[in-house]
BAGUBA-513429 format. One record per residue (C-alpha): residue in one letter; x negated, z, y negated. Coordinates in steps of 0.25 Angstrom, whole numbers, plus 2048, in hexadecimal, padded with zeros to 3 digits. Layout:
aa / px / pz / py
A / X / Z / Y
...
END
This chain:
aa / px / pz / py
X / A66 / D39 / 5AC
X / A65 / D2B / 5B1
X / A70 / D1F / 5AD
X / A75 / D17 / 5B7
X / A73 / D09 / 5B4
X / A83 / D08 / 5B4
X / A84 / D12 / 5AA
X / A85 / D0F / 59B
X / A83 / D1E / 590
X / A8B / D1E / 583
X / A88 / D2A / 57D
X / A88 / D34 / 587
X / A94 / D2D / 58E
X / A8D / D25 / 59B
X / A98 / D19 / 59D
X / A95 / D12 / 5AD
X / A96 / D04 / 5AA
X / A9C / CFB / 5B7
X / A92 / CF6 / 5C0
X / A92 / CE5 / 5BE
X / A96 / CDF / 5CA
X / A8B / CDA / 5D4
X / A8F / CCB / 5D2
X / A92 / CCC / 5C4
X / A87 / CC6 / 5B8
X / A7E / CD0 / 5B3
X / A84 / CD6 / 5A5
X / A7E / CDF / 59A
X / A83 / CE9 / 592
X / A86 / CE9 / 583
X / A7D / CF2 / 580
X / A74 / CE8 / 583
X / A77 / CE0 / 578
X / A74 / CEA / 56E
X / A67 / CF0 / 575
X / A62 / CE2 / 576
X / A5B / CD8 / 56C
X / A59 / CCD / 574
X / A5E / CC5 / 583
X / A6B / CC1 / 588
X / A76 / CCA / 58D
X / A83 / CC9 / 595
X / A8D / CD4 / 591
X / A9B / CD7 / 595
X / AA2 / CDE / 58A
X / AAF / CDE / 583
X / AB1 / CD7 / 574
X / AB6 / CE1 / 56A
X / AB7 / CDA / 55D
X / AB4 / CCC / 55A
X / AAF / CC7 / 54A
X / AAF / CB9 / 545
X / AA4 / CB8 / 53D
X / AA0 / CAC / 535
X / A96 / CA9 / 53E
X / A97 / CAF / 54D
X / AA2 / CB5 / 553
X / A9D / CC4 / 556
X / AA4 / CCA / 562
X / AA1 / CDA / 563
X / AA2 / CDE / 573
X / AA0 / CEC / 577
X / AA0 / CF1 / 586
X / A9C / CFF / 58A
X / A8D / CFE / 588
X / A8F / CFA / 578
X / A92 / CEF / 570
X / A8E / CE4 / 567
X / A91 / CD8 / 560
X / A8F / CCA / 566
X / A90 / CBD / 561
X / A94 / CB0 / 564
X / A94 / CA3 / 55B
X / A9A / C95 / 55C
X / A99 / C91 / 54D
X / A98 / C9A / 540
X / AA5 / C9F / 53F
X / AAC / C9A / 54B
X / AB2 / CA5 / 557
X / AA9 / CA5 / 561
X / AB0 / CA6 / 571
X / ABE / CA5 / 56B
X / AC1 / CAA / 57A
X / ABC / CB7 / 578
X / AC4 / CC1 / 570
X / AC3 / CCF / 56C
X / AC4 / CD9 / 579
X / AC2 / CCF / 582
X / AB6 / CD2 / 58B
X / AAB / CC8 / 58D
X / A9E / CC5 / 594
X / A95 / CBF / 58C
X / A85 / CBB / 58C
X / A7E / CC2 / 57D
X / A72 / CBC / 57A
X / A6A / CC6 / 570
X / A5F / CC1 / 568
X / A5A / CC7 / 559
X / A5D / CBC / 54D
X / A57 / CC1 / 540
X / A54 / CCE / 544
X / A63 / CCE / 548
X / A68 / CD0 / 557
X / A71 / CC5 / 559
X / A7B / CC6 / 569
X / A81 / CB7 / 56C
X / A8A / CB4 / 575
X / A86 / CA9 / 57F
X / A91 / CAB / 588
X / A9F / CB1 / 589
X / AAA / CB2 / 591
X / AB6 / CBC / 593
X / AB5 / CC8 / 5A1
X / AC0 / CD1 / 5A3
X / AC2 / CDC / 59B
X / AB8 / CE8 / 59A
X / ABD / CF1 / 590
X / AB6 / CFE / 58D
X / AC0 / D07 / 592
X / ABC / D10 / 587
X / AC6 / D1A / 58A
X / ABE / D1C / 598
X / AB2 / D1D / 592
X / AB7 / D27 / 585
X / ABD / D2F / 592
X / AB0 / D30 / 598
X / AAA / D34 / 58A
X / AB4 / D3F / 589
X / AAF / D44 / 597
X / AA1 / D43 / 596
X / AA1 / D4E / 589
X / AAB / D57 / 591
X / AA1 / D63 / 593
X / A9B / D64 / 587
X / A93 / D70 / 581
X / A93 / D72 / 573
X / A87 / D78 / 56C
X / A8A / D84 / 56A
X / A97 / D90 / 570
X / AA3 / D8D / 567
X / AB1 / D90 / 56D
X / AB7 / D86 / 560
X / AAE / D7A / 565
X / AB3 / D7D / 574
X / AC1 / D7A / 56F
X / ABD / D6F / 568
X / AB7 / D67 / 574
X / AC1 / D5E / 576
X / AC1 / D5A / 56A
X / AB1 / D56 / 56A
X / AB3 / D4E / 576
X / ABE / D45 / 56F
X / AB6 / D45 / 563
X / AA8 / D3F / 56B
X / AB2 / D36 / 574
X / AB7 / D31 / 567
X / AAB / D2D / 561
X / AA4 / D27 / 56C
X / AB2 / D1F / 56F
X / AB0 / D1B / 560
X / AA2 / D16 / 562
X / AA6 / D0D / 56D
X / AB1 / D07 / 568
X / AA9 / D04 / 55C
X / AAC / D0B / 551
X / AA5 / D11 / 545
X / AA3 / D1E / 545
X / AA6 / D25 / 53A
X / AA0 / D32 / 536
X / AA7 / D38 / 529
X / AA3 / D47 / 526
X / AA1 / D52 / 51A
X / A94 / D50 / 512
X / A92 / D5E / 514
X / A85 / D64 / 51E
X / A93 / D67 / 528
X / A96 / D59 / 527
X / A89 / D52 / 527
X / A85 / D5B / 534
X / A91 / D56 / 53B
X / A8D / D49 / 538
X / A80 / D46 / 53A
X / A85 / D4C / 549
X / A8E / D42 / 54C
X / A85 / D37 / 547
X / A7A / D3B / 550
X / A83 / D3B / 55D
X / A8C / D2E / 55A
X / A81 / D25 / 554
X / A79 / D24 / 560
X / A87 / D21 / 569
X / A89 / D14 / 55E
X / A79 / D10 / 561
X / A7C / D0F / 56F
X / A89 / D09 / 56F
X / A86 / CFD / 563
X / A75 / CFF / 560
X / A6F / D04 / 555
X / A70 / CF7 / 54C
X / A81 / CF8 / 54B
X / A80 / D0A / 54C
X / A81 / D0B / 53F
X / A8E / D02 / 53E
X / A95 / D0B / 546
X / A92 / D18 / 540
X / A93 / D1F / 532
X / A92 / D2D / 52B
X / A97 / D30 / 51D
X / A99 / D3D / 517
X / AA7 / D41 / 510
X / AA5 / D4B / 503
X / AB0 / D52 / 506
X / AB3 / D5C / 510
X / ABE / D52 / 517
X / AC2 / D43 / 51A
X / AC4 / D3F / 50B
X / ACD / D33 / 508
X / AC2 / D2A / 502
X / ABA / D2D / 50E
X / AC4 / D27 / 517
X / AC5 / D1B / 511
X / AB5 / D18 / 50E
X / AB7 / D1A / 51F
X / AC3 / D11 / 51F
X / ABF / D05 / 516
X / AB1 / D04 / 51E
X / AB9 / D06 / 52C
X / AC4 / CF9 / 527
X / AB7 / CF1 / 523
X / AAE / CF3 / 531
X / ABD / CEF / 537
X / ABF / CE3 / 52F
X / AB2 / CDE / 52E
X / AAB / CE1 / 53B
X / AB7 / CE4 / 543
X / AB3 / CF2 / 547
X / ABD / CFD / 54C
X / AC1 / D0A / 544
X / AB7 / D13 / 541
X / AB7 / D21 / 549
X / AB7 / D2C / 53C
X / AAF / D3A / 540
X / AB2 / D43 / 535
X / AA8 / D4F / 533
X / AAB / D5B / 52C
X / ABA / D55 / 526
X / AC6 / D50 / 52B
X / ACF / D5D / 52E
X / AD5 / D5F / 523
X / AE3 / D5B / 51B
X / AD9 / D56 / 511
X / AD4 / D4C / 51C
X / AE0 / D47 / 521
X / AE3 / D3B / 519
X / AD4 / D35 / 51B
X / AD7 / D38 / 52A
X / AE5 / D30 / 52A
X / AE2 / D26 / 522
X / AD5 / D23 / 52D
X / AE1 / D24 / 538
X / AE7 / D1A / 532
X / ADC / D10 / 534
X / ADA / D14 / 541
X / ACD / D1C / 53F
X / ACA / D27 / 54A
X / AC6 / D34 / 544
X / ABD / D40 / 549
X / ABE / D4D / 541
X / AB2 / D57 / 542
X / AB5 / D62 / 539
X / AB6 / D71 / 536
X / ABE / D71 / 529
X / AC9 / D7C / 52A
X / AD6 / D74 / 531
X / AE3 / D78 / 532
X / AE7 / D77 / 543
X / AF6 / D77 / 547
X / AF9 / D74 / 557
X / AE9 / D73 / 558
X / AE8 / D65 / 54D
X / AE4 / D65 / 53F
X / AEB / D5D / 535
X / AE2 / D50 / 538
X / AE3 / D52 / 546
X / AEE / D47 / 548
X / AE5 / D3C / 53F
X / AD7 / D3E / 548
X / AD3 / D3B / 556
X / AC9 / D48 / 558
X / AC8 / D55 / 54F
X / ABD / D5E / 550
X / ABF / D6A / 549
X / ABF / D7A / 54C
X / ACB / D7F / 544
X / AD0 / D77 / 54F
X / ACD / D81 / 55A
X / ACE / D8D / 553
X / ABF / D8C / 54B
X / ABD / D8D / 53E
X / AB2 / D84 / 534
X / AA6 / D8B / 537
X / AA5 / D81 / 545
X / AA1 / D76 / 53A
X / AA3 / D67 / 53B
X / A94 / D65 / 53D
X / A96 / D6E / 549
X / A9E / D67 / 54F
X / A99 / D59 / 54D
X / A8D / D5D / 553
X / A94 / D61 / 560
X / A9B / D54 / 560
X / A8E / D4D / 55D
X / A89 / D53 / 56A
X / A94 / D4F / 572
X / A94 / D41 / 56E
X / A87 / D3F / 570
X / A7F / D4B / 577
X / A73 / D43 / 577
X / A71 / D47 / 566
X / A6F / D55 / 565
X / A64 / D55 / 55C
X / A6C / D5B / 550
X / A70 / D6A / 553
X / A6C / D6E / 547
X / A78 / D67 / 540
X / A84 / D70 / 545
X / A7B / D7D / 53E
X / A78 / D73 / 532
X / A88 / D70 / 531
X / A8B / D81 / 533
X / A83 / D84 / 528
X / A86 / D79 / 51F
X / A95 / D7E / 520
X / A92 / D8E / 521
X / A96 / D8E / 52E
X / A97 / D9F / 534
X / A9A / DA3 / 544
X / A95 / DA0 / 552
X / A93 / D92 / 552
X / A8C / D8F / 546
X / A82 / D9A / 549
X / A80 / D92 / 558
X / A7E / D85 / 552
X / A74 / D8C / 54A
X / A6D / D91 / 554
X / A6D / D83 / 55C
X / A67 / D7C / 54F
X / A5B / D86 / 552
X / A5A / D87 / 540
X / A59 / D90 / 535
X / A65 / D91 / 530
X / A5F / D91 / 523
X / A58 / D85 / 525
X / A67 / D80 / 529
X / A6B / D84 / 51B
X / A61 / D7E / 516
X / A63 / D70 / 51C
X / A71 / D72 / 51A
X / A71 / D74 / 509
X / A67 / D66 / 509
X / A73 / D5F / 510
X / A7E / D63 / 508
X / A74 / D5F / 4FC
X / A72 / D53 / 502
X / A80 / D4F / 503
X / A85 / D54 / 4F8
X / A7C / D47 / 4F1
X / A80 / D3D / 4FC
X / A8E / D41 / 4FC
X / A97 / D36 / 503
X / A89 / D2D / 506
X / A85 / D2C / 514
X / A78 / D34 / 516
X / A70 / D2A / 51D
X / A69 / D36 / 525
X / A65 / D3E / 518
X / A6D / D49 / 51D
X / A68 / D49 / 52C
X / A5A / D48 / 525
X / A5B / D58 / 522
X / A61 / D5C / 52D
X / A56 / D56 / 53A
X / A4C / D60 / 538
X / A3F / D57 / 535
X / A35 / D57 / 52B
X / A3C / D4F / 523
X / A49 / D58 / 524
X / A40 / D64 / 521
X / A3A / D5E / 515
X / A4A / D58 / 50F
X / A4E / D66 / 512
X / A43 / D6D / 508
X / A43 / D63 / 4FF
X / A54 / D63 / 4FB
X / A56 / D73 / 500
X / A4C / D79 / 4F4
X / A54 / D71 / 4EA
X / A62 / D72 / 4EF
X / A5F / D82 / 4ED
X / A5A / D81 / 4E0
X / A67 / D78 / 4DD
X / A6F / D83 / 4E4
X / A6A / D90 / 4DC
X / A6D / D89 / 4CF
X / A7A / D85 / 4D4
X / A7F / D93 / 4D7
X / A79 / D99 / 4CA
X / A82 / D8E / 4C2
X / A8F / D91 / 4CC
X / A8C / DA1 / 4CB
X / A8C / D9F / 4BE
X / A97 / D98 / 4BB
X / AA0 / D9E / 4C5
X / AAE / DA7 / 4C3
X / AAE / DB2 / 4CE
X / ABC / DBD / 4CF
X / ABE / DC7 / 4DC
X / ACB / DC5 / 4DF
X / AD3 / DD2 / 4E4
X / ACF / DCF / 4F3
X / AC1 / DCF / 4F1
X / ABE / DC1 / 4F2
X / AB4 / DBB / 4E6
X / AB9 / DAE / 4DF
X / AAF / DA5 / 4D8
X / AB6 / D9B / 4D0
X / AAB / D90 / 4CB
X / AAF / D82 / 4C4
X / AA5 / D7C / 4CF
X / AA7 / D6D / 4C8
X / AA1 / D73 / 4BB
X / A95 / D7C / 4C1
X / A90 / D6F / 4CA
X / A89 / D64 / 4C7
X / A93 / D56 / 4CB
X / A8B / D4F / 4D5
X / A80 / D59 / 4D8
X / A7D / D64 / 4E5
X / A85 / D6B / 4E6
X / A93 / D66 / 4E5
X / A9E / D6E / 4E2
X / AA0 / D73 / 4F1
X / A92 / D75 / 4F2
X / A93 / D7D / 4E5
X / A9D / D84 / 4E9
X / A97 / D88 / 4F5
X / A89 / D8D / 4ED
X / A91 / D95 / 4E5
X / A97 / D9D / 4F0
X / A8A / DA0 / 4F6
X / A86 / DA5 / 4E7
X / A91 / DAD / 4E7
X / A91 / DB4 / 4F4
X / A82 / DB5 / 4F2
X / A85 / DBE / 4E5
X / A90 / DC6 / 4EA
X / A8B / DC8 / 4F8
X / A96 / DC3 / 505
X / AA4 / DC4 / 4FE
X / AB2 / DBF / 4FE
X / AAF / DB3 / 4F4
X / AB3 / DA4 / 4F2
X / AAD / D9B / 4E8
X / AB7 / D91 / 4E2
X / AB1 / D85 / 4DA
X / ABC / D7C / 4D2
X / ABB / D6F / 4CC
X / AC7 / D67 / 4C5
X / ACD / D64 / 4D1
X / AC8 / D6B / 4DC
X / AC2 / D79 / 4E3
X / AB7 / D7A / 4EB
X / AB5 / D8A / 4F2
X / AAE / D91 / 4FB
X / AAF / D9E / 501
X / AA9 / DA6 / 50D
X / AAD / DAD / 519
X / AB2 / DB9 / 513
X / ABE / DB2 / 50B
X / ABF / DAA / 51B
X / AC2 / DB6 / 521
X / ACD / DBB / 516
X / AD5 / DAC / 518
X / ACF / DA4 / 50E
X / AD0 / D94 / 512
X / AD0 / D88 / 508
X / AD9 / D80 / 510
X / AE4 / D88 / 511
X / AE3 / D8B / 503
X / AE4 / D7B / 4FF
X / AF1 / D7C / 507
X / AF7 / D87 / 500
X / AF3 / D80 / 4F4
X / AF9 / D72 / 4F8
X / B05 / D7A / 4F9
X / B06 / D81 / 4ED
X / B01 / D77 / 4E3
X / B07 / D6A / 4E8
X / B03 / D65 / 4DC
X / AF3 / D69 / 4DA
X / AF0 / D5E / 4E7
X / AE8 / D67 / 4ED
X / AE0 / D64 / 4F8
X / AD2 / D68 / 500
X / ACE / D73 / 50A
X / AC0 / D75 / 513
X / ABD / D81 / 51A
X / AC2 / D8D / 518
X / ABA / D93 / 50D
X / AB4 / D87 / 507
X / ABB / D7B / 504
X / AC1 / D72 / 4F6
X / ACE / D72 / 4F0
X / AD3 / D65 / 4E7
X / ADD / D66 / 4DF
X / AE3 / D5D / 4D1
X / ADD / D64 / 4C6
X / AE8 / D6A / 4BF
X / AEA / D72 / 4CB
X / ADA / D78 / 4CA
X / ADF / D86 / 4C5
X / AEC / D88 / 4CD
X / AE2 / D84 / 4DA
X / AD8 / D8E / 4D6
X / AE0 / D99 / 4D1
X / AE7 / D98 / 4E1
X / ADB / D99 / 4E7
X / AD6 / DA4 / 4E1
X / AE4 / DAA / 4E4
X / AE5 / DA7 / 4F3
X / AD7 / DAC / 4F4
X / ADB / DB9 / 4EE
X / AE5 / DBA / 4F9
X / ADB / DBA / 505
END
């Protein structure tokens, strides 16, 4: 389709910018500035921040094209065009010219105009309407009822993106979380090019992986200390926080508090099991968007990467180059139902393959851990030569690591059948892994309840690895469907050992309790003995 000349595109918003009177001086966008290395511009935009440096005075405009820095100078040190402050809108002729390789935008001329504020509002308004009739990938009735709260999510971020904030992506380093991730990275990135160029996109975006399953404490504040120090020292606005794959928990709450308290605006995109009352979670009241099925009556098998890669699309339907990411993220978490086997038809793979690709990132992140990936994970997952060839090279050898693993875990595990039926496999996981090695102790954990299932056929069995002062256990569908859930067990237990400072949860049937060690055996005498009442 053909733009109007009068038409600026932000995404896949198209913003009409107002026709310049006939008698009024030719002016240019900002967007101009930044697509340009060289020539002379006249803009009209308005000044969000002003920094005295010790030698120009850096003025950083924005109008609805972009923004950018300029710079005007009198003397090192000295405030250049006392007259304009912060706010205020101006008409000013740019001249651009490269330095040392360095682009440098003076100001040769200044003056205040009437105001020409953004109006975001309108324009977030317009966002919100433009993604009304939106078609998920696949039939689902649970991401139907969530629709609203996809379109406040993708109105959220792109209102994030032009007010100029850092986006923040924070998710599990899990093949779940990572899928989730790299989704929303490929839909938001090239919304941040277009609105402040390639040089400054990587100042306003970040990904990092969290090791646990939720928003942890020192996660926060890493976030935190690097939002206080882009505000101090550069000025900038709060970061907006996306979390994938956490932050619907209790044992997120405090993270996600302590980030209101500084302002911080928070996306949730998650699939852990979430208590709802009156149609919220307990974070509800602490975050601006939640995206979750337990919400609408789903359950964890719609997966976080699922649903970030619906989001993806709707913020920026121009990237969909990625469908096999929301298969990738089903089987990485087990998913089981309708809507993983229609994603898995959409990613037109093997589900093998999937597996296969799936075991190589868990391995993968297992080793970088809370490290950014810096695209080694997207490098398995793209479907090149030089994915094939990562794939075959790690898949063989992780195998190998797994089949000795589960001889040692078989070896060393205590199985009972208890009077229901159900198989118990109690295993001291911190002493049959190796510390710092594939697999960890979930992974372990998880490796030895396909041993065991793969020994007694499809049974009632949960695998239950202890350390000093914590349990990691997993379980199948059959102890599901008999009532079996880790998280209402942790608050049975926060009730009945208010001294044992338990804590945890997950999914239903897979999930970590922490305790104090002293309380090891009381723990694991109560779970064996809540199981046996399924």
């Amino acid at each position: 389709m053909k733009m109007n000349e009068n038409e600026k595109t932000f995404g896949n918003i198209t913003i009409k910018v107002k026709k310049k009177k006939e008698n009024c001086a030719h002016t240019d966008n900002v967007c101009d500035l930044t697509s340009n290395d060289s020539g002379v511009f006249t803009i009209e935009a308005r000044i969000n921040k002003i920094i005295q440096t010790r030698g120009p005075t850096i003025f950083k405009i924005e109008d609805d094209t972009g923004a950018a820095d300029i710079a005007g100078f009198v003397s090192p040190g000295e405030r250049a065009h006392p007259e304009i402050g912060e706010n205020d809108s101006i008409r000013a002729r740019v001249k651009i010219e490269m330095r040392d390789d360095k682009k440098r935008m003076n100001i040769t001329e200044v003056s205040k105009i009437e105001d020409i504020s953004l109006k975001l509002d309108k324009i977030m308004d317009t966002a919100e309407e433009s993604v009304r009739d939106i078609n998920f990938t696949i039939k689902s009735s649970v991401l139907d009822a969530l629709k609203g709260r996809f379109i406040s999510a993708s109105a959220l971020i792109k209102k994030s993106i032009y007010e100029g904030r850092q986006v923040l992506i924070r998710h599990h380093a899990d093949m779940d979380g990572y899928a989730g991730a790299i989704a929303l990275e490929k839909a938001i990135l090239p919304l941040i090019k277009n609105r402040f160029g390639e040089r400054d996109m990587w100042f306003h975006f970040d990904k990092s992986p969290s090791t646990t399953p939720f928003y942890e404490y020192k996660d926060v504040l890493k976030d935190l200390a690097f939002a206080k120090r882009n505000i101090e020292r550069f000025k900038r606005v709060e970061p907006l926080v996306i979390l994938v794959d956490n932050g619907s928990t209790e044992e997120d709450l405090l993270s996600i508090r302590k980030a209101r308290l500084y302002n911080i605006p928070i996306i949730v995109v998650d699939h852990h099991f979430t208590e709802v009352k009156d149609g919220k979670s307990v974070v509800d009241p602490y975050i601006d968007v939640h995206i979750n099925p337990y919400l609408k009556g789903g359950d964890k098998n719609l997966t976080a990467g699922m649903l970030a890669y619906e989001l993806s699309r709707i913020i920026n339907p121009t990237v969909d180059d990625m469908k096999i990411l929301p298969a990738l993220a089903g089987v990485g978490d087990r998913s089981e139902g309708s809507e993983f086997e229609q994603y898995l038809e959409v990613s037109k793979r093997d589900k093998e393959h999937l597996k296969k690709i799936a075991t190589c990132v868990d391995y993968e992140a297992s080793y970088l851990k809370f490290m950014q990936d810096s695209g080694l994970v997207c490098d398995l997952i793209v479907g090149d030569e030089k994915s094939t060839a990562l794939v075959d090279l790690l898949y063989n050898e992780i195998q190998e690591i797994i089949r000795v693993q589960t001889k040692v875990l078989l070896n060393y595990v205590d199985e009972k059948t208890l009077k229901n039926d159900v198989i118990v496999a109690l295993i001291d996981i911190a002493k049959s892994t190796l510390r710092g090695d594939f697999p960890g102790p979930g992974k372990a954990i998880g490796i030895l309840n396909d041993g065991l299932n793969e020994k007694h056929g499809v049974k009632k069995i949960v695998a239950i690895g202890y350390g000093s002062d914590f349990i990691t256990l997993r379980s199948n569908s059959s102890c599901e469907k008999m009532g079996f859930n880790v998280n209402l067990f942790v608050a049975r237990l926060q009730k009945d050992m208010p001294y044992g400072m338990v804590s945890g949860g997950g999914h239903e049937v897979a999930g970590s309790i922490r305790f104090v060690e002293n309380a090891k055996d009381e723990v694991v005498e109560k779970l064996v003995g809540y199981i046996e009442e399924l």
